[in-house]
N, C-alpha and C positions, 0 to 999 in steps of 0.2 A: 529506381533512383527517382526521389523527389524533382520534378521539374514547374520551377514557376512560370505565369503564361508567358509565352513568348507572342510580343508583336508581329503583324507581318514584316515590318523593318521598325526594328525597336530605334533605332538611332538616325532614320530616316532624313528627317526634318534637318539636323545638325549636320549631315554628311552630305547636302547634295552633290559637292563637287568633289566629296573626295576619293571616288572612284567611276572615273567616268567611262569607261569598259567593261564595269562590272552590271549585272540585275541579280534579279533573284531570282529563287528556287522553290517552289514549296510541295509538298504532298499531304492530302489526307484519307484515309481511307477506313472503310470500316468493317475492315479484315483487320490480324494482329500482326503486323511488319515491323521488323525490326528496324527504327533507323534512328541516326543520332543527328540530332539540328547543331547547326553552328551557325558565325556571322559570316565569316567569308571560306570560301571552299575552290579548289580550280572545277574545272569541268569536266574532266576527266575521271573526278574524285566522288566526285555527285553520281556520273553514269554507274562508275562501279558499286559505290556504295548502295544506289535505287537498285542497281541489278541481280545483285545478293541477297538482297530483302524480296525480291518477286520471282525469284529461278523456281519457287515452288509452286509458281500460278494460284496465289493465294483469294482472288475474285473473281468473279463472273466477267463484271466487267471492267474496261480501262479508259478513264477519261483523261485525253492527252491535249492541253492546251497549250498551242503557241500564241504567246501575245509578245509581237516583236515590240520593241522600240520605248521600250519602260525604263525607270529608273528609279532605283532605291527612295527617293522621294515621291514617286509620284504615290505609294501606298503608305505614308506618312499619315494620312489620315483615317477613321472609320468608314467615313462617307464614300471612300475613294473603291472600295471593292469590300461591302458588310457583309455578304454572303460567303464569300471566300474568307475573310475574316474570322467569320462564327465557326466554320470548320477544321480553320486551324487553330481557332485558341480553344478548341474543343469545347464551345458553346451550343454544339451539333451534339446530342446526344449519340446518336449514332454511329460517329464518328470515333473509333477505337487507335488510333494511330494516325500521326503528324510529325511533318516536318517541315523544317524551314531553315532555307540557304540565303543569309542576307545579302552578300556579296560574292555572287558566281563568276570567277574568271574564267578566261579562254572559252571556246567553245564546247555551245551543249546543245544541241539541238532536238527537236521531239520527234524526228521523226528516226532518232537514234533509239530511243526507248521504244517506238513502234517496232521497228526490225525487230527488235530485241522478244519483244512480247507475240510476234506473229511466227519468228522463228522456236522460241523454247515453250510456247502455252499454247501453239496452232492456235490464234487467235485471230477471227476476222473482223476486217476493218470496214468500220462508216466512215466517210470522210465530210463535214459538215462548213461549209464556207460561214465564215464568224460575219461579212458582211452583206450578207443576202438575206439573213435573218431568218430563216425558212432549216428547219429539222424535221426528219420521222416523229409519226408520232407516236411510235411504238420502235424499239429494238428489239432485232431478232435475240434469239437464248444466246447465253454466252459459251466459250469465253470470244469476247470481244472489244475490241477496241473502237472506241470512238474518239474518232482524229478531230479536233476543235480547231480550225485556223484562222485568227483573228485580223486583221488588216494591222499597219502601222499606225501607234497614236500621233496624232497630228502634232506640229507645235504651238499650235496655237490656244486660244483661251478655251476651246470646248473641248481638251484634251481630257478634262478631271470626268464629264458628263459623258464623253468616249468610253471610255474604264469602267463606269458606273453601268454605261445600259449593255457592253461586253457582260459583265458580273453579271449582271440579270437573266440575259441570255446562256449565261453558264447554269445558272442557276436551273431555272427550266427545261433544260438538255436533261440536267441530271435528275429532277422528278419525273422524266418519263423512266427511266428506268424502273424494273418492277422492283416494290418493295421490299420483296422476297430475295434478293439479288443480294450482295455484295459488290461493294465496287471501292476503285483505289483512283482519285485523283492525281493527277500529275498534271501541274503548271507550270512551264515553261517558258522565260523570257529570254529577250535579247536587248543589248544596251538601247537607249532613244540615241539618236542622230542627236547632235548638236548645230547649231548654226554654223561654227566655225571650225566644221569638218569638212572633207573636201570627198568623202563616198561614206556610202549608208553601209552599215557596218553587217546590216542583218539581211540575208537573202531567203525568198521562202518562194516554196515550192508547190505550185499550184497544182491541186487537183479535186477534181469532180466526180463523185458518185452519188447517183440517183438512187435512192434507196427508199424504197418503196412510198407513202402517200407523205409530203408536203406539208408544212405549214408557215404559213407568213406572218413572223411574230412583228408587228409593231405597237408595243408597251412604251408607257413611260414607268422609269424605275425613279423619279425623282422624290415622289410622294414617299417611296421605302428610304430612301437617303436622306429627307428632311426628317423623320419621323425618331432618326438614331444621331440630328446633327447636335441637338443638348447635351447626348452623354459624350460626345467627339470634345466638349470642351473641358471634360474633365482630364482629359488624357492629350498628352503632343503627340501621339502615334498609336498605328491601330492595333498592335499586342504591344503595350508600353511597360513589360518586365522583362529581363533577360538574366538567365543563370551565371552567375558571372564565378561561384566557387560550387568546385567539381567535388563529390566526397573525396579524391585523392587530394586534389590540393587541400581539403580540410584538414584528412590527416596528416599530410604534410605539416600545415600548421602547426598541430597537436604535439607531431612529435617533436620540432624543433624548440615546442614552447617548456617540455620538458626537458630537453638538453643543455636550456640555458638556465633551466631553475638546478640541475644536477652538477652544471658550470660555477655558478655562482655561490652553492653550496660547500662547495671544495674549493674554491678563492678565502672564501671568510675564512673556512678551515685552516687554512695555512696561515693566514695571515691575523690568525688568533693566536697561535702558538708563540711563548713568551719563553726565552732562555736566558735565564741571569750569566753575566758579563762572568763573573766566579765561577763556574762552570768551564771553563777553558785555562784558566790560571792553575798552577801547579802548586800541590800543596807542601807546605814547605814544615809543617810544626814537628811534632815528634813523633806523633803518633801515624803522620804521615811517611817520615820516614821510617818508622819500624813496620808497616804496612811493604814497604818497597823489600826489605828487608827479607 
């Protein structure tokens, strides 16, 4: 099935408030996983759907990112996460499989997909703190999962610059994995706080594994975010297509469009047919009566 690119939130920009419980969902991987993208999905629907696509441990490795406290707006932009961007609008060569949940209800959490991965693929876990900035610099073989835990984005103005040097740091996690390798991304949100809520909706779960030698990334990723912010203005969001006619509903279309040409053909038809008024009158002459006769 033909699919046009999908934004990270194609409708991003226009919706910020109109699900405020919801984030998103994305996966990309460069193994072949079946999954089907949509705009909104619950969370329960996502777990099972990701979980059927990977019951066969289809990668080496598994990169499991939680980044609490986002919202369908806040990847409205290119700039706002272009690494992750490029692998889901499969600008990643590499990259053989994508997906994307633009509005994920209820709960989904990533350390749902970890059980799930250490339980059915004995896969072992690195656990990598998103703000310590410091990762192995090499992963052990797989199959393995690497636990990504990002801190909450703030609300304030350095929130979009937050996201950006997160991305970068994703980024670089996953070039150490060896090239030879397969591996399946999984990015995992949870709604942003609001000001005018009264408890933080997303709780995470802190832990620490020392996994063999260190390193302490401080990059700037801003230079990479200016360099993509020209073509950001040709687009209102960072996959700005979305598939919006399924070949079923096409043939739907199709067919109805023939039902009413085969409707309309049999209206005029009837409403052609002409029967003279004399047709119904009784013949009276002689010849008529010697017929009754």
């Amino acid at each position: 099935m033909h699919l046009s690119r999908f934004g990270l939130l194609a409708l991003g920009a226009t919706a910020v408030d109109a699900f405020r419980d919801t984030s998103p969902f994305f996966l990309a991987s460069t193994s072949e996983v079946l999954t089907n993208s949509a705009y909104i999905k619950s969370g329960a629907a996502v777990l099972d759907d990701v979980s059927s696509a990977l019951k066969t441990c289809p990668s080496d490795y598994y990169v499991i990112v939680s980044q609490p406290g986002v919202h369908s707006s806040d990847y409205s932009t290119r700039k706002s996460a272009p690494r992750l961007g490029a692998k889901v609008l499969g600008k990643d060569k590499s990259i053989r499989s994508k997906m994307s949940v633009n509005e994920v209800s209820g709960s989904l959490e990533a350390k749902q997909f970890k059980s799930f991965l250490e339980e059915n693929c004995k896969a072992q876990t690195t656990v990598i703190d998103g703000s310590s900035g410091s990762y192995p610099s090499e992963f052990e073989a797989g199959p393995r999962v690497i636990d990504i835990e990002f801190p909450m984005l703030s609300l304030d103005s350095n929130r979009a610059q937050q996201l950006s040097d997160n991305d970068g740091l994703l980024s670089d996690i996953i070039d150490r994995i060896p090239s030879s390798a397969k591996y399946t991304l999984l990015y995992v949100t949870s709604p942003r706080e609001f000001p005018d809520t009264d408890s933080i909706i997303y709780e995470s779960e802190n832990e620490l594994n020392q996994d063999g030698l260190r390193m302490e990334l401080k990059r700037d990723f801003s230079d990479y975010s200016a360099s993509i912010a020209s073509e950001s203005d040709r687009h209102q969001s960072l996959f700005d297509e979305y598939q919006y006619f399924t070949p079923g509903i096409f043939m739907g279309f199709m067919a109805s469009f023939l039902c009413l040409i085969i409707l309309y053909v049999g209206v005029s038809a009837l409403s052609s047919l002409q029967v003279p008024y004399a047709a119904f009158e009784k013949d009276t002459s002689a010849a008529g009566q010697k017929k009754e006769q």
